[in-house]
Each structure stands twice: as structure tokens, then as C-alpha cells.
Kinemage of the C-alpha trace (Angstrom):
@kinemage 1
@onewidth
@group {chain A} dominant
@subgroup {mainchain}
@vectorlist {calphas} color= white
{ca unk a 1} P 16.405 18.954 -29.543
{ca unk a 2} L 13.726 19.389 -26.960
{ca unk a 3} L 15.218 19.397 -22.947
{ca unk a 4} L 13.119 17.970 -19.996
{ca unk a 5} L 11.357 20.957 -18.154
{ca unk a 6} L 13.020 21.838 -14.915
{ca unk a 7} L 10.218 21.023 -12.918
{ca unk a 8} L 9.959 17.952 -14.189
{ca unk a 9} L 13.984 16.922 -13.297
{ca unk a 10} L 13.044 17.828 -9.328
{ca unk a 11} L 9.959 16.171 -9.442
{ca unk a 12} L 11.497 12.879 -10.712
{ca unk a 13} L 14.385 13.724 -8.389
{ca unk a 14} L 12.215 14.040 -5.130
{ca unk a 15} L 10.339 11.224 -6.423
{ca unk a 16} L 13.430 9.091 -6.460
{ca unk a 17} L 14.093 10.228 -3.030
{ca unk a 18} L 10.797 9.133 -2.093
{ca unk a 19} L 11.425 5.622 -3.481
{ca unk a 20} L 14.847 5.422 -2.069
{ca unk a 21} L 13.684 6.271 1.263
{ca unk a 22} L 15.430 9.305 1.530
{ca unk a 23} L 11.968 10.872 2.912
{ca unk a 24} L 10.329 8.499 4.854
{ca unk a 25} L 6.238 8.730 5.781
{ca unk a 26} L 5.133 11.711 7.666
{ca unk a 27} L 8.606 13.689 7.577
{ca unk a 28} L 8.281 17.044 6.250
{ca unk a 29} L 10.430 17.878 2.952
{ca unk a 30} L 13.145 21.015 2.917
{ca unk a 31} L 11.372 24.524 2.311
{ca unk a 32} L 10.890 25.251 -1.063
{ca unk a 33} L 13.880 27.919 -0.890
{ca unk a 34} L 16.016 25.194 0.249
{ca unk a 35} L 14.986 22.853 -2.379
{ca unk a 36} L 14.920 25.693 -5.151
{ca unk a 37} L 19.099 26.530 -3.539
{ca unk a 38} L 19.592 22.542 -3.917
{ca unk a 39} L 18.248 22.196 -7.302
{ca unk a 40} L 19.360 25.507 -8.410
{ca unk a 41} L 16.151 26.327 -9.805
{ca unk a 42} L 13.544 29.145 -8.571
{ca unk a 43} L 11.091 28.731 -6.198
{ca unk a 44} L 8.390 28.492 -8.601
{ca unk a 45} L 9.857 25.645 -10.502
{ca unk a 46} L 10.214 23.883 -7.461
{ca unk a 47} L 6.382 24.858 -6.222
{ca unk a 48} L 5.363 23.190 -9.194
{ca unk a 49} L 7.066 19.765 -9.047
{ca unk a 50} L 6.137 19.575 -5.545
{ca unk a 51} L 1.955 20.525 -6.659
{ca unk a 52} L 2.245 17.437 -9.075
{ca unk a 53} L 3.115 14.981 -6.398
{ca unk a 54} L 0.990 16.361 -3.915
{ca unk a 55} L -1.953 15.719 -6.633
{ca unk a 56} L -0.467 12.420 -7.483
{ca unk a 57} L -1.155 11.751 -3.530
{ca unk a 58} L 2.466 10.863 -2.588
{ca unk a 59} L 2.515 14.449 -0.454
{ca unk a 60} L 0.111 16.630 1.168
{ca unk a 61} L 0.201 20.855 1.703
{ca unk a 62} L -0.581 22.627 4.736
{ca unk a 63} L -0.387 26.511 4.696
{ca unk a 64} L 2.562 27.467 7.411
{ca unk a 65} L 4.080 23.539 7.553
{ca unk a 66} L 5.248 23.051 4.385
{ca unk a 67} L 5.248 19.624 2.311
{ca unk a 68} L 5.242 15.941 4.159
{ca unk a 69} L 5.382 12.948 2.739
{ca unk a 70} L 1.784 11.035 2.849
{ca unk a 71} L 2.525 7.448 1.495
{ca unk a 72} L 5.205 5.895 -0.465
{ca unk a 73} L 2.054 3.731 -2.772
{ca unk a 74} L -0.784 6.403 -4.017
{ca unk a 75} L -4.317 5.055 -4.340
{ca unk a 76} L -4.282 6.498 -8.066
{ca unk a 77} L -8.239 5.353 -9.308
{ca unk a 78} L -8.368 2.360 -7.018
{ca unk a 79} L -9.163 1.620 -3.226
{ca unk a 80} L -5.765 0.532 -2.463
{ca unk a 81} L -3.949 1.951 0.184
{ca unk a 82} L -1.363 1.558 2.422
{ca unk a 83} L -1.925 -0.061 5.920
{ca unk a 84} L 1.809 0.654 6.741
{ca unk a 85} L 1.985 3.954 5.324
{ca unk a 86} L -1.035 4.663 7.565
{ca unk a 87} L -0.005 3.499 10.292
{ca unk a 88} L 3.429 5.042 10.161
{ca unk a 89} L 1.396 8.477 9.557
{ca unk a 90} L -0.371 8.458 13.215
{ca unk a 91} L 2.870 7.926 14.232
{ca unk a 92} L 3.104 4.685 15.328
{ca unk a 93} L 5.280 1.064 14.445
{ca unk a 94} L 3.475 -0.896 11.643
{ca unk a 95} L 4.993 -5.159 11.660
{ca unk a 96} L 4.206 -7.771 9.273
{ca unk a 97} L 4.680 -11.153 11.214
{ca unk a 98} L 5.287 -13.665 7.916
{ca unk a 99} L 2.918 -16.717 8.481
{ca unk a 100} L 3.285 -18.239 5.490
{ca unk a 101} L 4.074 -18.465 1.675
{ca unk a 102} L 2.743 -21.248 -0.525
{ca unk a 103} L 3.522 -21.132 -4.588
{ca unk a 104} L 1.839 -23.327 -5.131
{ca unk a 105} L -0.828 -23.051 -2.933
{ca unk a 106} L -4.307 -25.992 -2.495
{ca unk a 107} L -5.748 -22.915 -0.349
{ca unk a 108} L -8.296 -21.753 -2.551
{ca unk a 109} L -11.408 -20.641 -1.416
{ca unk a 110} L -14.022 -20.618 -4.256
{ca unk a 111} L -14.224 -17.002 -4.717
{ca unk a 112} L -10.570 -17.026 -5.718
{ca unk a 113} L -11.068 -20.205 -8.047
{ca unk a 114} L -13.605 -18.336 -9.841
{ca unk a 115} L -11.322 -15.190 -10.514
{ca unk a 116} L -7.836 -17.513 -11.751
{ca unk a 117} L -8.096 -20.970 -13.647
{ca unk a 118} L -3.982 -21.145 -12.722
{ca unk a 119} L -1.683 -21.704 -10.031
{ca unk a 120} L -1.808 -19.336 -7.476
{ca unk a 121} L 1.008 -18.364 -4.574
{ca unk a 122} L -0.800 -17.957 -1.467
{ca unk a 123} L 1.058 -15.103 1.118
{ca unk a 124} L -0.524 -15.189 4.688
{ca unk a 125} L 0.880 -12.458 7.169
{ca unk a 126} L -0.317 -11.196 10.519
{ca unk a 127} L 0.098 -7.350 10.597
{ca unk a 128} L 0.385 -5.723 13.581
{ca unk a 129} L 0.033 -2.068 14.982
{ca unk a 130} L 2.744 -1.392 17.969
{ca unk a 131} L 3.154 -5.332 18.458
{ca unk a 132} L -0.228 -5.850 18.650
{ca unk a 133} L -2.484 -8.143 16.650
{ca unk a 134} L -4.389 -6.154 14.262
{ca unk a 135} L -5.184 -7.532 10.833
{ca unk a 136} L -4.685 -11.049 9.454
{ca unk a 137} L -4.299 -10.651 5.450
{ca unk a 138} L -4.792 -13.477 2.282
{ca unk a 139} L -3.380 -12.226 -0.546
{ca unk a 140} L -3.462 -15.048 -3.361
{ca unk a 141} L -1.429 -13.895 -6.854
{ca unk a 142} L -0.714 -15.512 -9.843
{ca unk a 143} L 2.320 -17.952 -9.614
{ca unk a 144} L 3.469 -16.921 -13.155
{ca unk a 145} L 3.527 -12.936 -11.806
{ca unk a 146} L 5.524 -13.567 -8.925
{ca unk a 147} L 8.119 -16.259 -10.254
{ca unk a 148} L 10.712 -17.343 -6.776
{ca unk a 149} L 8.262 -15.930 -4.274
{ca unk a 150} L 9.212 -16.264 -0.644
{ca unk a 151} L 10.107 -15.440 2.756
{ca unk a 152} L 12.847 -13.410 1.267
{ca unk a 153} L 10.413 -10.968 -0.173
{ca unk a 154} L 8.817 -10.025 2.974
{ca unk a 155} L 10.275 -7.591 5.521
{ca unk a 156} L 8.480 -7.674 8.914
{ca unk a 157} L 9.282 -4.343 9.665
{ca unk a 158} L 10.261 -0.537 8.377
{ca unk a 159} L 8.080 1.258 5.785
{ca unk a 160} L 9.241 -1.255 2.809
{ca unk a 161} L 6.486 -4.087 4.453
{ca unk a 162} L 3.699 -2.688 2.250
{ca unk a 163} L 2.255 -5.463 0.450
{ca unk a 164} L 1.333 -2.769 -2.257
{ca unk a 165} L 4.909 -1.686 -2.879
{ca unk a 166} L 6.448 -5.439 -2.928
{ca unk a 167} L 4.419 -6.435 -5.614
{ca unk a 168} L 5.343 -3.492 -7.539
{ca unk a 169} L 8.841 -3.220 -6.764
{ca unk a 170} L 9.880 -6.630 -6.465
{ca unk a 171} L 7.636 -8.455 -9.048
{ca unk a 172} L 6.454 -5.163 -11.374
{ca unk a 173} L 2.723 -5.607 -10.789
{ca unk a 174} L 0.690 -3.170 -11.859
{ca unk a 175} L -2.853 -2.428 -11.927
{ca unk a 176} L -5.319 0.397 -12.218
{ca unk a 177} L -8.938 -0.526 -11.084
{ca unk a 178} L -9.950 -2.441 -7.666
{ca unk a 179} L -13.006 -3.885 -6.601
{ca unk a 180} L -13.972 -3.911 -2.887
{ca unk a 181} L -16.517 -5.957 -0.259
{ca unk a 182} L -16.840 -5.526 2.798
{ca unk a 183} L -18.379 -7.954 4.876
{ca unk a 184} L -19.349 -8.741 9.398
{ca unk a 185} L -18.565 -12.195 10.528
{ca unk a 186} L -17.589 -13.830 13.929
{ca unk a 187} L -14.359 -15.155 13.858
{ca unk a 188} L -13.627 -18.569 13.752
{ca unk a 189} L -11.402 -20.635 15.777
{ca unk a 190} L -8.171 -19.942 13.873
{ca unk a 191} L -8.408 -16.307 13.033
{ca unk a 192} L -9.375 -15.643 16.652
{ca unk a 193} L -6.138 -17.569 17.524
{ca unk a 194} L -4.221 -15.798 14.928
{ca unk a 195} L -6.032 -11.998 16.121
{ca unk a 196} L -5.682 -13.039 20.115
{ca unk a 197} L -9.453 -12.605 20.522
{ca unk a 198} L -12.236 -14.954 21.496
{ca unk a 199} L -13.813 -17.231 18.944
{ca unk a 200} L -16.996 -15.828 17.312
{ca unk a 201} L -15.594 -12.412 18.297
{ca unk a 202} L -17.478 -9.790 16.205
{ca unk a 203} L -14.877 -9.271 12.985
{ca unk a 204} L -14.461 -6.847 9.395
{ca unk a 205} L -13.691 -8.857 6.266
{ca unk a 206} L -12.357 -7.083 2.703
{ca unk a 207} L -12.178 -8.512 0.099
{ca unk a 208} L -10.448 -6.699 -2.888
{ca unk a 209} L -9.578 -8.173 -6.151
{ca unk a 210} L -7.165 -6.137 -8.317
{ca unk a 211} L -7.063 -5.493 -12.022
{ca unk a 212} L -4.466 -5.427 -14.730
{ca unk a 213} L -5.754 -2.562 -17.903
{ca unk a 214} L -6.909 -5.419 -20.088
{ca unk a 215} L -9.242 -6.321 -16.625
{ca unk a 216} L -7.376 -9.708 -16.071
{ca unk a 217} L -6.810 -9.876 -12.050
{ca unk a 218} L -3.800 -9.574 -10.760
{ca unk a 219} L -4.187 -10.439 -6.958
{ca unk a 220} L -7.305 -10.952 -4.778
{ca unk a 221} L -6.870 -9.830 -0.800
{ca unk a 222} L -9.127 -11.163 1.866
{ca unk a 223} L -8.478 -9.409 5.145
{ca unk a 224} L -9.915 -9.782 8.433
{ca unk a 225} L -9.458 -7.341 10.858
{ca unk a 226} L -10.223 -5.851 13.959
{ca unk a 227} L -11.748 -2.382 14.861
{ca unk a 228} L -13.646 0.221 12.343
{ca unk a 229} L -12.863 1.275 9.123
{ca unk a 230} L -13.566 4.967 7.781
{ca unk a 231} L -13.521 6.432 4.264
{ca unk a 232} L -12.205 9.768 2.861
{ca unk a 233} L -14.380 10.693 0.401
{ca unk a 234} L -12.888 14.062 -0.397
{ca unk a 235} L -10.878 14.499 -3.815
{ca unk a 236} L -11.620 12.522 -7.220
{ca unk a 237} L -12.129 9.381 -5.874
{ca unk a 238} L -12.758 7.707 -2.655
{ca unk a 239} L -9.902 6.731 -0.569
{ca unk a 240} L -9.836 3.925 1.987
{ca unk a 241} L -7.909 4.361 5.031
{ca unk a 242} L -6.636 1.244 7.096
């Protein structure tokens, strides 16, 4: 009878940790001698659970600092990441002010129509950076994928607000591909109400439809936002960050 690898039992281990909030974003993990004294395994073993989830993205490595936790919801192959995990990284207070949920929703804009011929639940939250107005995010989902869907589901603050990690730990969304536009407009009179900025205020729009493996779509995100956006384009794929 084969046994699971050591490395493999702390790696799920820290990643439970991880999940549980035990390590929250940006704190740096125990040395690896403490962890190896923890797990009672050597230092090695311990070296090499902590390499696979630094290359699965959910920790980076600096020589002399040790391990610290990146973001709670890896890109993996896709543009997604997280705007609270990013946030929370430059070390400041990511909120998600709730503005609405509709399931169903009549807000359809025809980009969305043309991606789902079903119902769709419509989430509309205003996410802010130390209090202040920041980003106003669409997301519009699948009724059927996110049966009961409401307020409920949506804290407005702490490191759980991810949009990313709700539909995956609440609902069990997955996907593995995303498609991304990025778009100038002025705003109009109810985004600029919504951003506290002047109407026809020079804006950034994404739009980012995910996909399920079988490339159904899962969710579609429109997002209008304020200030620049840059791109990481070191590793295997290119990594937005919010």
C-alpha cells in the first residue's frame, strides 16, 4: 500500500492553513526549521512543499526573508487576480460596499446576452481602497451556478471579499482560461456618482469573460475603474495586477 509523500502532507497542510486563514496576505510563514520541528519532517521535505506553492503562486521567496503569503486565489493560466489580495499586499484596507444582487437580473447589456441564452444573477459592488472609491465591478453569472445568491454571500470587508474566492468557495466555480479587454471611456452620470468623480471623467473598463474546460462561460466581469493598470509579464504567463 503506497503512503502520501511527506512533502506532500505539509504542503496540503499549509495549504489548508492558507484557506483557513491561518496565514493571511503578506504575513511571512515560520522558518523552514520551525516548520520542519512542527511537522516533524527535515528541512528539505519542508523546502519542497513550500517550492510547490510558491510555483503554484499562492507564496513568493526572497533570499534572507523567508516565505510570505502572496494571494489566497492564484492566477493559474488565466488573467484573474485578486484586487483584495493586492491591495492587502501594499499594505493597505481593501472594502467591498454591496450595491446590489439581482437573480434574476433584466440588466443585460448585449455583450453578456451574446455569451448566456439563460438567466443570469447580476452582483454590482463598489470596491474601495482605504474607504475610498476605487473600482465599480459587474459581474453577471449563471443563475443555475450560483443557486440562493445574495447579500449573505458578500462580506464587505477582511481578505474573504474576493469575488474570485466566493465563487469558488461558496458556489464551486471553476474555470481555467479568461479572456480580457480593456477599453478608455468617460464616465457617465451614474458611474461618476457611484466613483465620486465628475461626469465624463477620463475612466478604464475590463471586461473579462471566464471559461469552464469544455469553454462554456462561467461569469463575465465588466469593471470600471479609476487610475492605471500595469502587467507582470515575468513567469509562464502574464499576470494582471489590480
Amino acid at each position: 500500500m503506497s503512503r502520501t509523500p511527506k512533502y506532500l502532507v505539509v504542503h496540503d497542510s499549509i495549504l489548508q492553513r492558507l484557506h483557513s486563514g491561518q496565514y493571511a496576505i503578506g504575513m511571512r510563514l515560520p522558518t523552514e526549521g520551525e516548520l520542519s520541528r512542527a511537522f516533524d519532517v527535515s528541512r528539505v521535505t519542508v523546502r519542497k512543499a513550500l517550492e510547490m506553492l510558491v510555483r503554484a503562486g499562492f507564496l513568493t521567496s526572497r533570499q534572507g526573508s523567508g516565505y510570505s503569503v502572496t494571494t489566497l486565489s492564484p492566477p493559474d493560466s488565466t488573467c484573474l487576480v485578486s484586487f483584495t489580495d493586492k491591495v492587502l499586499l501594499e499594505g493597505r484596507v481593501p472594502g467591498a460596499r454591496l450595491l446590489r444582487v439581482d437573480a434574476p437580473t433584466k440588466t443585460i447589456p448585449a455583450v453578456v446576452a451574446a455569451l448566456f441564452d439563460e438567466p443570469l444573477a447580476l452582483v454590482e459592488r463598489l470596491r474601495t481602497v482605504d474607504g475610498e472609491p476605487r473600482m465599480l465591478t459587474q459581474t453577471w453569472i449563471p443563475c443555475r451556478l450560483v443557486p440562493l445568491i445574495g447579500a449573505d454571500n458578500f462580506p464587505e470587508t477582511g481578505q474573504n471579499q474576493s469575488i474570485l474566492r466566493i465563487l469558488r468557495k461558496e458556489f464551486e466555480l471553476d474555470w481555467t482560461s479568461a479572456c480580457e479587454t480593456l477599453d478608455s471611456l468617460l464616465a457617465t452620470a451614474s458611474v461618476s456618482n457611484i466613483l465620486e468623480v465628475p461626469e465624463n471623467t477620463p475612466i478604464l473598463s475590463q471586461a473579462c469573460t471566464a471559461f469552464a474546460m469544455d469553454g462554456a462561460p462561467v461569469f463575465f466581469d465588466l469593471v470600471y475603474r479609476q487610475g492605471p493598470i500595469s502587467f507582470d509579464l515575468a513567469g509562464p504567463a502574464p499576470r494582471q495586477i489590480a
